[in-house]
N, CA, C and O atoms as a Tinker XYZ file with bonds, in Angstrom:
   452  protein
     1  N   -121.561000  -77.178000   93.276000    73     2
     2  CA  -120.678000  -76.400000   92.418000    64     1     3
     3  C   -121.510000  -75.361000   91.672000    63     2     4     5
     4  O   -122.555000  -75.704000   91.121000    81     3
     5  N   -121.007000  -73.903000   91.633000    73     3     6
     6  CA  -121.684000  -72.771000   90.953000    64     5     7
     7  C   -120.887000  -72.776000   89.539000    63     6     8     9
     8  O   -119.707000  -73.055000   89.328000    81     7
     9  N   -121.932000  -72.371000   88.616000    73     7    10
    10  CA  -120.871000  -71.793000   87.660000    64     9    11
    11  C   -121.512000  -72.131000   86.325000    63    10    12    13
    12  O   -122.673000  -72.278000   86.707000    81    11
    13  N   -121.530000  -72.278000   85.457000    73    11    14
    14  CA  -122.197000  -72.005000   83.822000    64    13    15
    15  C   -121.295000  -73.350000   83.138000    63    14    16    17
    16  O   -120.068000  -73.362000   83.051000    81    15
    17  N   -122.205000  -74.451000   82.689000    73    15    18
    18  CA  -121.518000  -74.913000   81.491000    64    17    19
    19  C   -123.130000  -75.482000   80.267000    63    18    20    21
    20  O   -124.280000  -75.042000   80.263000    81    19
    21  N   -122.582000  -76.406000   79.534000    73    19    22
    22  CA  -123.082000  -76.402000   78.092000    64    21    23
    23  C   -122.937000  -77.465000   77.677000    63    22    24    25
    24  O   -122.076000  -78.155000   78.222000    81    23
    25  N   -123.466000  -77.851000   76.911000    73    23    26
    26  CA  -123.253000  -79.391000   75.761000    64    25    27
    27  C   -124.194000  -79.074000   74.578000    63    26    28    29
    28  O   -125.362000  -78.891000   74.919000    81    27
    29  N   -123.954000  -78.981000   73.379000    73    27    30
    30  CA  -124.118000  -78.821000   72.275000    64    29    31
    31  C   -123.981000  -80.767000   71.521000    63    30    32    33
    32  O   -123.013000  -81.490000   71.287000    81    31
    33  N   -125.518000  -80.954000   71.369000    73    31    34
    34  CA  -126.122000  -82.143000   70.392000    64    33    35
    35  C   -126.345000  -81.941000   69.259000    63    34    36    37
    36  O   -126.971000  -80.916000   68.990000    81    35
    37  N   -125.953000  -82.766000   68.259000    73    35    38
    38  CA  -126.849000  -82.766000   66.958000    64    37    39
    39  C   -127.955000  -84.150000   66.597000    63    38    40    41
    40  O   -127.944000  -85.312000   66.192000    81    39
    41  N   -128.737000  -83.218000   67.007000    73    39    42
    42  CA  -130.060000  -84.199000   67.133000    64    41    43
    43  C   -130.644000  -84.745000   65.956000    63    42    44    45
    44  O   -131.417000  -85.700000   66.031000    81    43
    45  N   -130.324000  -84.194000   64.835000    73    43    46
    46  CA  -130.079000  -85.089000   63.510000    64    45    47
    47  C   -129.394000  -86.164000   63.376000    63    46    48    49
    48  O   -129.958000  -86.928000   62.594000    81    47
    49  N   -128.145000  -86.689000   63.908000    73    47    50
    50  CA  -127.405000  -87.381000   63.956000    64    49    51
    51  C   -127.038000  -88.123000   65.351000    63    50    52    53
    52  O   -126.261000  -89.072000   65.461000    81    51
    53  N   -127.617000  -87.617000   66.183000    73    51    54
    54  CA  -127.833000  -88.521000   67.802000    64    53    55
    55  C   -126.306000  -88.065000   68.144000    63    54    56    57
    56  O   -125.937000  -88.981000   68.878000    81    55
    57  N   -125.136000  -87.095000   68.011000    73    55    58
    58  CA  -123.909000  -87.072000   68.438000    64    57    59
    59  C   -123.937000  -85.652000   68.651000    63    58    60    61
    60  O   -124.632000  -84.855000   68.021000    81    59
    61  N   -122.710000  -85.249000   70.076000    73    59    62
    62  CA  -122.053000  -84.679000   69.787000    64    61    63
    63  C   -121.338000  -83.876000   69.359000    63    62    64    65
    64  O   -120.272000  -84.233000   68.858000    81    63
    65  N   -121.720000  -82.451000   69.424000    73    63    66
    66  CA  -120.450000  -81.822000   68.678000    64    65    67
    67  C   -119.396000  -80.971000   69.100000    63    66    68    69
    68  O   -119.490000  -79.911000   69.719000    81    67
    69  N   -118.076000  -81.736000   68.572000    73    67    70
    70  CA  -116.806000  -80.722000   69.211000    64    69    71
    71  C   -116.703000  -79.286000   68.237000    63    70    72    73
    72  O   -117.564000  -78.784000   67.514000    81    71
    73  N   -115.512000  -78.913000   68.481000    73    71    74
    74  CA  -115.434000  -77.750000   68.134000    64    73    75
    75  C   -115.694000  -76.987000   68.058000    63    74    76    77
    76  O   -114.803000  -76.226000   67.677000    81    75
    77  N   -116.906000  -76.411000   68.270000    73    75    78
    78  CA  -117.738000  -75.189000   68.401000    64    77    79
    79  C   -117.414000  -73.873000   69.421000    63    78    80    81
    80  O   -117.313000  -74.002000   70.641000    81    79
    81  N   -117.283000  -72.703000   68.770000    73    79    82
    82  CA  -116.803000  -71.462000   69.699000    64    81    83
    83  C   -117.899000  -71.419000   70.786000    63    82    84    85
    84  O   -118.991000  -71.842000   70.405000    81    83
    85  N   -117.808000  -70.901000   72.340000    73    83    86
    86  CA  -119.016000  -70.573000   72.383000    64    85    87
    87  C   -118.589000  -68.855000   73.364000    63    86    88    89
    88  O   -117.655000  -68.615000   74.129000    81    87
    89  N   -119.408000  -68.222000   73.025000    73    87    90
    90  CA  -118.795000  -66.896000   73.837000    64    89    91
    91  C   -119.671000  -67.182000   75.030000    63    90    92    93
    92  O   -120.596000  -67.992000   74.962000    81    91
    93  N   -119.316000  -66.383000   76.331000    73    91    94
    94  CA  -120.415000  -66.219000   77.110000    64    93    95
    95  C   -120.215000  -64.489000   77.559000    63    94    96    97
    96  O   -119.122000  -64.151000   78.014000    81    95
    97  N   -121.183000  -63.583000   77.419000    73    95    98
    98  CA  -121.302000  -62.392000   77.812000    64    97    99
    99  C   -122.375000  -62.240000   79.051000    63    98   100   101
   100  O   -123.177000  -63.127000   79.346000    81    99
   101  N   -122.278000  -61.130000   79.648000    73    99   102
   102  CA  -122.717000  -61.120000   81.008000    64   101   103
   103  C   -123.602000  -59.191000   80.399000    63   102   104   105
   104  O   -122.933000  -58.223000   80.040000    81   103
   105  N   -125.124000  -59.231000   80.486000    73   103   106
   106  CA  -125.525000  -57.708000   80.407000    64   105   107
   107  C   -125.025000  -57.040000   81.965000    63   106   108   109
   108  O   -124.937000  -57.463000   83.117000    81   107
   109  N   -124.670000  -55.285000   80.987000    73   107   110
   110  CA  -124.184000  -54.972000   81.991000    64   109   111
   111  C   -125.089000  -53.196000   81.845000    63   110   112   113
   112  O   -125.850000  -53.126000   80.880000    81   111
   113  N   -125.011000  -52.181000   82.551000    73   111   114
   114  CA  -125.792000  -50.972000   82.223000    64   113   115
   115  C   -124.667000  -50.550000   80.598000    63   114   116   117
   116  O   -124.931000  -49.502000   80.007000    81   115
   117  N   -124.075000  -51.012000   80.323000    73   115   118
   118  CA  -123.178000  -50.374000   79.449000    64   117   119
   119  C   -123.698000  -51.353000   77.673000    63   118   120   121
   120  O   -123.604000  -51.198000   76.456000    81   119
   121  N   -124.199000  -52.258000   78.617000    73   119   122
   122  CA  -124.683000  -53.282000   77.153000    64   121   123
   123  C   -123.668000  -54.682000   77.399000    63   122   124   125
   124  O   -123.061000  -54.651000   78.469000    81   123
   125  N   -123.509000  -55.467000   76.837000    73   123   126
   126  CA  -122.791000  -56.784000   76.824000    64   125   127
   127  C   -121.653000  -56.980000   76.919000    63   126   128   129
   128  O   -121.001000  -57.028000   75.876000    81   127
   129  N   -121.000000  -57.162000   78.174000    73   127   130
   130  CA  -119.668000  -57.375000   78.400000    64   129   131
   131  C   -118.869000  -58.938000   78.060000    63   130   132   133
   132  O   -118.971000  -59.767000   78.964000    81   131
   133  N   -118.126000  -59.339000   76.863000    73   131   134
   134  CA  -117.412000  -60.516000   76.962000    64   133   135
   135  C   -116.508000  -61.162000   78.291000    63   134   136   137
   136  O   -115.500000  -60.652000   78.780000    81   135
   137  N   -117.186000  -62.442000   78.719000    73   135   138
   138  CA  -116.370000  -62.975000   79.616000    64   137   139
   139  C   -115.573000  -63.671000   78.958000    63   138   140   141
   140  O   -114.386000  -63.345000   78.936000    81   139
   141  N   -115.864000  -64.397000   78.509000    73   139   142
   142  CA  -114.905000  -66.009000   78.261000    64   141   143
   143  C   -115.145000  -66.577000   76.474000    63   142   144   145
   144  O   -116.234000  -66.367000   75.940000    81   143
   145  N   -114.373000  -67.058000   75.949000    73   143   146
   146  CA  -114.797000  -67.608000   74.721000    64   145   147
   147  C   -114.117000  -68.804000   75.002000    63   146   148   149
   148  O   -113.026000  -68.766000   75.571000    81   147
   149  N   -114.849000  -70.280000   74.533000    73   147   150
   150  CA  -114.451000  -71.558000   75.088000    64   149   151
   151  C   -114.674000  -72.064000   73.738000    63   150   152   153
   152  O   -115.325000  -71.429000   72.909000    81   151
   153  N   -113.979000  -73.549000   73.436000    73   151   154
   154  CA  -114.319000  -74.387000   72.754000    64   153   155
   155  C   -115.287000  -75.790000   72.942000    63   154   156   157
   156  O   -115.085000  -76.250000   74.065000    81   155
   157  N   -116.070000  -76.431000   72.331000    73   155   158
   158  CA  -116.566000  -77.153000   73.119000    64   157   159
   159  C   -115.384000  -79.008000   72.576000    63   158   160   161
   160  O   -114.967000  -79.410000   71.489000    81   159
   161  N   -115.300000  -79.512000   73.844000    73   159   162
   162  CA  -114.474000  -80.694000   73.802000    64   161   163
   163  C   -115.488000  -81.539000   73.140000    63   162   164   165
   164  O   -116.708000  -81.391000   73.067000    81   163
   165  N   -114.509000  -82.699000   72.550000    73   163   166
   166  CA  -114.937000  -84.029000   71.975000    64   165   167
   167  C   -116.470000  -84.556000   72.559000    63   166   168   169
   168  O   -117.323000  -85.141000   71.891000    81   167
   169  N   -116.524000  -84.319000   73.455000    73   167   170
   170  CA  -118.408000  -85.300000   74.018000    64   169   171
   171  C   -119.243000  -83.544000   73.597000    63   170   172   173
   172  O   -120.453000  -83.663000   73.792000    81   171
   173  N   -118.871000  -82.046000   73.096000    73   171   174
   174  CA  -119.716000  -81.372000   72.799000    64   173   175
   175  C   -120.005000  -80.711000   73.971000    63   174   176   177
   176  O   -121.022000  -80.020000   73.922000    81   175
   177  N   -119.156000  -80.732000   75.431000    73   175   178
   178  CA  -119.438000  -79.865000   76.205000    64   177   179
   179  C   -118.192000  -78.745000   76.736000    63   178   180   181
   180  O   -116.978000  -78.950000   76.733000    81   179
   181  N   -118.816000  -77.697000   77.116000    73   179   182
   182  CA  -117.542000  -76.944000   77.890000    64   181   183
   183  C   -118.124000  -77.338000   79.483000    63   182   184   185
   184  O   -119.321000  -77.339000   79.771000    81   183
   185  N   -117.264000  -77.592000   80.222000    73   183   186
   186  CA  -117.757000  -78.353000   81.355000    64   185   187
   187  C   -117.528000  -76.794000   82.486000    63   186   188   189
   188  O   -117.838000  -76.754000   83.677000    81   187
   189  N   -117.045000  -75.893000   81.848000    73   187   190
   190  CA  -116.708000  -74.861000   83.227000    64   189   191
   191  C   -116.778000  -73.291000   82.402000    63   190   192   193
   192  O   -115.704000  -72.690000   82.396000    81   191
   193  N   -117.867000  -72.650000   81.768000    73   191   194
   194  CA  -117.444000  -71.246000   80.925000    64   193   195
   195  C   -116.813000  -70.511000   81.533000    63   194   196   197
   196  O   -115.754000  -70.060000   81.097000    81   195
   197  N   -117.454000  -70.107000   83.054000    73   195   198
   198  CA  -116.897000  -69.083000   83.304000    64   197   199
   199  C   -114.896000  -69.178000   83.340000    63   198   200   201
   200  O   -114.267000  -70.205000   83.085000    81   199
   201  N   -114.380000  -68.060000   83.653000    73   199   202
   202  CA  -112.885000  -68.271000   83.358000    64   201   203
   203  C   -112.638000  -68.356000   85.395000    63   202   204   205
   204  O   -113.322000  -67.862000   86.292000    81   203
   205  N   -111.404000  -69.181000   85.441000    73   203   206
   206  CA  -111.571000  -69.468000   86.898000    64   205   207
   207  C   -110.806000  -68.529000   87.664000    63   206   208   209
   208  O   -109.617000  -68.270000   87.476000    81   207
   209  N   -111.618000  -67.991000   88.612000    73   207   210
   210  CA  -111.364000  -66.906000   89.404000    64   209   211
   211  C   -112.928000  -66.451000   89.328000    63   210   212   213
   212  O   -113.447000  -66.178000   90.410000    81   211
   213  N   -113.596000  -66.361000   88.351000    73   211   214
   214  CA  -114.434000  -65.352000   87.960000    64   213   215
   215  C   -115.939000  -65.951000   89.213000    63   214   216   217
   216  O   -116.163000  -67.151000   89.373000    81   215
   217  N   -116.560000  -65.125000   89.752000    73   215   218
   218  CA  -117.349000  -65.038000   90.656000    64   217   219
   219  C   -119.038000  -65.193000   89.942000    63   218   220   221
   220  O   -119.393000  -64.152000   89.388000    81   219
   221  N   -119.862000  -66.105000   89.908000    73   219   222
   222  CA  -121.314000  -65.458000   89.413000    64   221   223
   223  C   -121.963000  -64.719000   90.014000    63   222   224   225
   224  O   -121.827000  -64.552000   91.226000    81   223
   225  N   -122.905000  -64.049000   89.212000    73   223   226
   226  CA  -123.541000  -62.753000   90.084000    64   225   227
   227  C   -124.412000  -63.076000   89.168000    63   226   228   229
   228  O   -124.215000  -63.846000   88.228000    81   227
   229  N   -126.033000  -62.116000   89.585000    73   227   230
   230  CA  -127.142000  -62.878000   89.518000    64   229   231
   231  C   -127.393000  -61.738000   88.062000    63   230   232   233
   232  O   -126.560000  -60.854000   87.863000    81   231
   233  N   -128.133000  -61.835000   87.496000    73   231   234
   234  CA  -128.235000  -61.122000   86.199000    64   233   235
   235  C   -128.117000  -61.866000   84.860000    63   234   236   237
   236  O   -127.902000  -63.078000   84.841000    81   235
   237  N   -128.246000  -61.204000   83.844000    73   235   238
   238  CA  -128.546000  -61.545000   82.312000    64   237   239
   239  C   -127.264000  -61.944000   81.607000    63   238   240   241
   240  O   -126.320000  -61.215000   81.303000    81   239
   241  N   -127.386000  -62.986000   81.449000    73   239   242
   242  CA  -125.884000  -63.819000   80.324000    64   241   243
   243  C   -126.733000  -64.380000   79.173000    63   242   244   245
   244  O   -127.897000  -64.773000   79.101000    81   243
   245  N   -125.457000  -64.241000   78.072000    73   243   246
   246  CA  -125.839000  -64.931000   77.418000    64   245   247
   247  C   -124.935000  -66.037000   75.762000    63   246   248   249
   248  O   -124.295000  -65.581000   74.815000    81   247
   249  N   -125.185000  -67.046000   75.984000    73   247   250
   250  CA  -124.516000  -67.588000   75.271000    64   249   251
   251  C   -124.444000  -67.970000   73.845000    63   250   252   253
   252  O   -125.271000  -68.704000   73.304000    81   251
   253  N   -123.271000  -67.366000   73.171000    73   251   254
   254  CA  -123.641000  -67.214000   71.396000    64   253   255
   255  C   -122.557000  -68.202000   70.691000    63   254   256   257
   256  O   -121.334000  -68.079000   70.637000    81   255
   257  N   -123.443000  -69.275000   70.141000    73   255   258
   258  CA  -122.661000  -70.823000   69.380000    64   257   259
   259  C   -122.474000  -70.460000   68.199000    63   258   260   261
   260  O   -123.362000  -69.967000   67.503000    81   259
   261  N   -121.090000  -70.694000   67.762000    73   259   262
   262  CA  -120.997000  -70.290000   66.350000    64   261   263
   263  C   -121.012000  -71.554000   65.466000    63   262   264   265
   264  O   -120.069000  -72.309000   65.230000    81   263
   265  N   -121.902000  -71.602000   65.160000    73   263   266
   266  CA  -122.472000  -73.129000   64.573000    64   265   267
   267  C   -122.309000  -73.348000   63.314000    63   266   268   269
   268  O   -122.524000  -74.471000   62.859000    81   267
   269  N   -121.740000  -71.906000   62.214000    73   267   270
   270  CA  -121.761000  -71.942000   60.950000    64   269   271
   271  C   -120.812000  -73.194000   60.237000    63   270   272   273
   272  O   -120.991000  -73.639000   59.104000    81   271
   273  N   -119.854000  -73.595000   61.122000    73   271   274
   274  CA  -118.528000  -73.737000   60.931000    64   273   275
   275  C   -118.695000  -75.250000   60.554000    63   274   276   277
   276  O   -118.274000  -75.889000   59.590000    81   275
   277  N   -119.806000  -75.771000   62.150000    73   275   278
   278  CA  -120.440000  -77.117000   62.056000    64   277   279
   279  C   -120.622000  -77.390000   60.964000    63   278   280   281
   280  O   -119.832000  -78.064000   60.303000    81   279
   281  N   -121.915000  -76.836000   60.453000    73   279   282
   282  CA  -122.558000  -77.334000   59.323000    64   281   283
   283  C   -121.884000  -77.353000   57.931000    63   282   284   285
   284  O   -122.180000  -78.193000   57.081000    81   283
   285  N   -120.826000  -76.240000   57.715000    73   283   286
   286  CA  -119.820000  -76.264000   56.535000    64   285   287
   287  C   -119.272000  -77.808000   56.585000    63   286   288   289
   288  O   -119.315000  -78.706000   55.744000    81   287
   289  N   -118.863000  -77.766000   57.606000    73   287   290
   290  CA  -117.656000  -78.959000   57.429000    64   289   291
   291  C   -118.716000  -80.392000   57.106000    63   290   292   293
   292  O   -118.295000  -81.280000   56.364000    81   291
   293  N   -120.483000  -80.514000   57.919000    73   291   294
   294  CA  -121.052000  -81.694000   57.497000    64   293   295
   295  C   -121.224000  -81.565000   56.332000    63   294   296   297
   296  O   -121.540000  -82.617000   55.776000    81   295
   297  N   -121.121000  -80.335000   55.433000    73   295   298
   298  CA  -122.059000  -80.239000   53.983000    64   297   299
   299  C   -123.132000  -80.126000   53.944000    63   298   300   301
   300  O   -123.860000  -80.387000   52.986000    81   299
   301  N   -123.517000  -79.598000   55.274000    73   299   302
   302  CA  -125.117000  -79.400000   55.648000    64   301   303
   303  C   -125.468000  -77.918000   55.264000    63   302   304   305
   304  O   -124.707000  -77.138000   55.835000    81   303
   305  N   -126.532000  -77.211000   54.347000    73   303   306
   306  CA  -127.038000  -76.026000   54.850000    64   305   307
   307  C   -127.651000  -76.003000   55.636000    63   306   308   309
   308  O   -128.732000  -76.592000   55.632000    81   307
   309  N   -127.015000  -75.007000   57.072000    73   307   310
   310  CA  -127.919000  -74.559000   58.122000    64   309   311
   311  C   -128.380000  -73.282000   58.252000    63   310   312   313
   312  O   -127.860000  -72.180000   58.073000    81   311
   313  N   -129.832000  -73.775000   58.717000    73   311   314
   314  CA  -130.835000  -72.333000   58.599000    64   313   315
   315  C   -130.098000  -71.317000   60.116000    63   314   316   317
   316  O   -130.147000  -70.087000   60.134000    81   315
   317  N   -129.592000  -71.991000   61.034000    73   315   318
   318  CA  -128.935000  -70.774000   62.010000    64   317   319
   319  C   -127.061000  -70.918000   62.367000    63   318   320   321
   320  O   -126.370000  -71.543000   63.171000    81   319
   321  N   -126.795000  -69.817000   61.099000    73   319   322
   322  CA  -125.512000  -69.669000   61.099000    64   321   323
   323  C   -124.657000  -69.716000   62.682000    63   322   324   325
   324  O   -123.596000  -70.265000   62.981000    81   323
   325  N   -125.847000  -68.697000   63.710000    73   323   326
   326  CA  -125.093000  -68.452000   64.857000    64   325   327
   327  C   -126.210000  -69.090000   65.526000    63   326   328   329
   328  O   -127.188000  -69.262000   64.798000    81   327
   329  N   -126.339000  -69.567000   66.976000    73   327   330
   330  CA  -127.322000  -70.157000   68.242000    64   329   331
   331  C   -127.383000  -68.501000   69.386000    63   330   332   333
   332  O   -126.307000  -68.389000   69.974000    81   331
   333  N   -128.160000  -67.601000   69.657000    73   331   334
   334  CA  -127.713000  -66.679000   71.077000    64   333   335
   335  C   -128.814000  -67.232000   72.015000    63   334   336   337
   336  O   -130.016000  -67.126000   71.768000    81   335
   337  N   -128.309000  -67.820000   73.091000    73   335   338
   338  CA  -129.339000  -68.516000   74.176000    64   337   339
   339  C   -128.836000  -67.242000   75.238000    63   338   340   341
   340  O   -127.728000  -67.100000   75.756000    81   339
   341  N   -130.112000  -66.337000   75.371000    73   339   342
   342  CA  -130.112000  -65.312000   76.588000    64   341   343
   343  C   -130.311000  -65.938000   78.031000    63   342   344   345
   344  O   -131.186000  -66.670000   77.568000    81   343
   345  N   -130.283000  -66.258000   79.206000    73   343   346
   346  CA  -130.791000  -66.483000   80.402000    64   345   347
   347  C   -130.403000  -65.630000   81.745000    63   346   348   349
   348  O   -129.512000  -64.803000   81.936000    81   347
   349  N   -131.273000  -66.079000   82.477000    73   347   350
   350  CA  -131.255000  -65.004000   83.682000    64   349   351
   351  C   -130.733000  -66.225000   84.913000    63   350   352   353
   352  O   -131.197000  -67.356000   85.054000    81   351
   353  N   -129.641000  -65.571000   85.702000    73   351   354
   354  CA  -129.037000  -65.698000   87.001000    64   353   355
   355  C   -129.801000  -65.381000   87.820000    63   354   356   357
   356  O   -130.382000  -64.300000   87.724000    81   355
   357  N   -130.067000  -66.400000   89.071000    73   355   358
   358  CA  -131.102000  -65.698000   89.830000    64   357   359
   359  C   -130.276000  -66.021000   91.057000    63   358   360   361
   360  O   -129.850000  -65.263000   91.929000    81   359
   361  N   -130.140000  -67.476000   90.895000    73   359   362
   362  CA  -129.033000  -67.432000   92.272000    64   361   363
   363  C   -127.999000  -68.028000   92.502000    63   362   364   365
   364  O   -128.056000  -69.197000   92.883000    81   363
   365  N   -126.641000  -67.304000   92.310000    73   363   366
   366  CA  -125.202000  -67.548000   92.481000    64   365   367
   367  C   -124.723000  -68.514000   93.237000    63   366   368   369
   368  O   -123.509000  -68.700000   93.148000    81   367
   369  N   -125.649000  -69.545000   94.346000    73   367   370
   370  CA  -124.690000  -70.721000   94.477000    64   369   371
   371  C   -125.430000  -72.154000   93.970000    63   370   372   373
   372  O   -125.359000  -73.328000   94.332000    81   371
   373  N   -126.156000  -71.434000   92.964000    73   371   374
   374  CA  -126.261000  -72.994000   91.875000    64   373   375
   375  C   -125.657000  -72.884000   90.614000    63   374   376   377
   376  O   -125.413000  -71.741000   90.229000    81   375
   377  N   -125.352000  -73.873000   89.856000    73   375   378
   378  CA  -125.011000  -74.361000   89.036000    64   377   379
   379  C   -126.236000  -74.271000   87.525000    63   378   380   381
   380  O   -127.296000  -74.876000   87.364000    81   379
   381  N   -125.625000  -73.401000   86.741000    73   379   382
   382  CA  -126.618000  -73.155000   85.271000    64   381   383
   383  C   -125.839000  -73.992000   84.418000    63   382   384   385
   384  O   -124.650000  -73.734000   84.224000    81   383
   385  N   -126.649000  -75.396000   83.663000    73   383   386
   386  CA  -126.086000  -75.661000   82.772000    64   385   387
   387  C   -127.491000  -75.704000   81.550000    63   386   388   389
   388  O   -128.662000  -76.069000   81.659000    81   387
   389  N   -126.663000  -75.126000   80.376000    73   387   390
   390  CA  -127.424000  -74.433000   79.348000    64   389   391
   391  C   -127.119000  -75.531000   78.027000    63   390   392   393
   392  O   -126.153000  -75.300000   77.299000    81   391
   393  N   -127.859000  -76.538000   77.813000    73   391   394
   394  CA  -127.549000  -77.125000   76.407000    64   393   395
   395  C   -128.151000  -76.793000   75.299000    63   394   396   397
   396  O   -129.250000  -76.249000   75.411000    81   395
   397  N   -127.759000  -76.962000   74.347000    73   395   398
   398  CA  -128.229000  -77.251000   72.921000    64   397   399
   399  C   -128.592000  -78.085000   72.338000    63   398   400   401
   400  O   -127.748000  -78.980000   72.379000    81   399
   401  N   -129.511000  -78.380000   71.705000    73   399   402
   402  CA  -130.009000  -79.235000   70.908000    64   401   403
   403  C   -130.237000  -78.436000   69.602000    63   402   404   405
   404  O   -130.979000  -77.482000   69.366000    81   403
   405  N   -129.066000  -79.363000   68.559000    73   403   406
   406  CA  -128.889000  -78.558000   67.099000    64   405   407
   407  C   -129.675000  -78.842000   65.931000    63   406   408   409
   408  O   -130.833000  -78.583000   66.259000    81   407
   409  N   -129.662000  -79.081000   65.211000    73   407   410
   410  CA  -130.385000  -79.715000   63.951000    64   409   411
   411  C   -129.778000  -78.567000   62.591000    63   410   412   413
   412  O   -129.116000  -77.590000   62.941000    81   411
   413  N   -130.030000  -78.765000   61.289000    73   411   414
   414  CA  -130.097000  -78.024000   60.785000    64   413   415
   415  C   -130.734000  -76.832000   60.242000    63   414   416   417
   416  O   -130.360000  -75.778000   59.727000    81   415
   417  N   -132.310000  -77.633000   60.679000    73   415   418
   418  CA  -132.905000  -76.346000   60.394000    64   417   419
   419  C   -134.041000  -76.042000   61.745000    63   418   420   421
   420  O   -135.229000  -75.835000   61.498000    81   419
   421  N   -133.570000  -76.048000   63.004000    73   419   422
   422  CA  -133.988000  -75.891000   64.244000    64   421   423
   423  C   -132.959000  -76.190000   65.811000    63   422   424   425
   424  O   -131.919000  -76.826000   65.986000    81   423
   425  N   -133.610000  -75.601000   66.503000    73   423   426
   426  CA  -133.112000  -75.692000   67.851000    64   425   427
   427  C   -133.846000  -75.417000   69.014000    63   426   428   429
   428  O   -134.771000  -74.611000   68.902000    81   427
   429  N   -133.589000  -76.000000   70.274000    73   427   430
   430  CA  -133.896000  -75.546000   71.184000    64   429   431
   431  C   -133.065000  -75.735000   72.811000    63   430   432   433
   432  O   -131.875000  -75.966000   73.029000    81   431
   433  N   -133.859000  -75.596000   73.489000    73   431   434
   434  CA  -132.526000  -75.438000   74.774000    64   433   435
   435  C   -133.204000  -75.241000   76.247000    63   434   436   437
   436  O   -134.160000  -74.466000   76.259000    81   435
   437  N   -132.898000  -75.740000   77.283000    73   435   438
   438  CA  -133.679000  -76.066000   78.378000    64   437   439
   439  C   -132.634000  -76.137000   79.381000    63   438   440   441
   440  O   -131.573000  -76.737000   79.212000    81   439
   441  N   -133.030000  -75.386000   80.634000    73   439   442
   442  CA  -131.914000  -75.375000   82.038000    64   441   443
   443  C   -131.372000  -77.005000   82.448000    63   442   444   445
   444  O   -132.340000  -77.653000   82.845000    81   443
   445  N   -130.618000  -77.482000   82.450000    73   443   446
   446  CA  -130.028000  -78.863000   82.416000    64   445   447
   447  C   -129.893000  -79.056000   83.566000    63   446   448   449
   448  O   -130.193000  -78.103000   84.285000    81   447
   449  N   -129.507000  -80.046000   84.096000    73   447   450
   450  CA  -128.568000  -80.802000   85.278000    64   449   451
   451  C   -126.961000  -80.665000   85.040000    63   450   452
   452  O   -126.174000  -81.176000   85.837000    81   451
């Protein structure tokens, strides 16, 4: 299966997190074109970004977590209001899955299974 998904952790707390916007934009010669804006479900993943129909092609995406929202609601101050994870498409019949690992005052993120 081709196609872009995500799971967003809070590694402070070993869970999960729903709700989170996540956009995915695709660079284009014009600058950043919006594909899709998803929510992430109860286990913290969007299991499919792209919107269905939509074809991958090899090039620069990139995915921007709006995380502010998270941390309001724990009562947490977080040092990154927004997450933008840039990556490069190289080849359209694999499968990119892009997670998060949150914290409040850090992150990071690694090509998944």
């Amino acid at each position: 299966m081709n196609g872009i998904s995500t799971h967003i952790l809070d590694t402070s707390l070993g869970r999960p997190i729903a709700g989170v916007s996540v956009t995915l934009e695709q660079n284009e010669e014009s600058g950043w074109r919006e594909i899709a804006v998803q929510t992430t479900d109860v286990d913290g993943r969007v299991k499919e970004v792209l919107p269905s129909g939509w074809q991958l092609q090899r090039g620069e995406y990139r995915l921007t977590f709006q995380t502010r929202d998270y941390f309001d609601a724990q009562g947490v101050q977080g040092l990154y209001p927004v997450v933008i994870v840039t990556f490069t498409v190289t080849e359209t019949g694999e499968h990119y899955h892009i997670p998060l690992l949150l914290a409040p005052n850090g992150y990071s993120t690694y090509r998944g299974s």
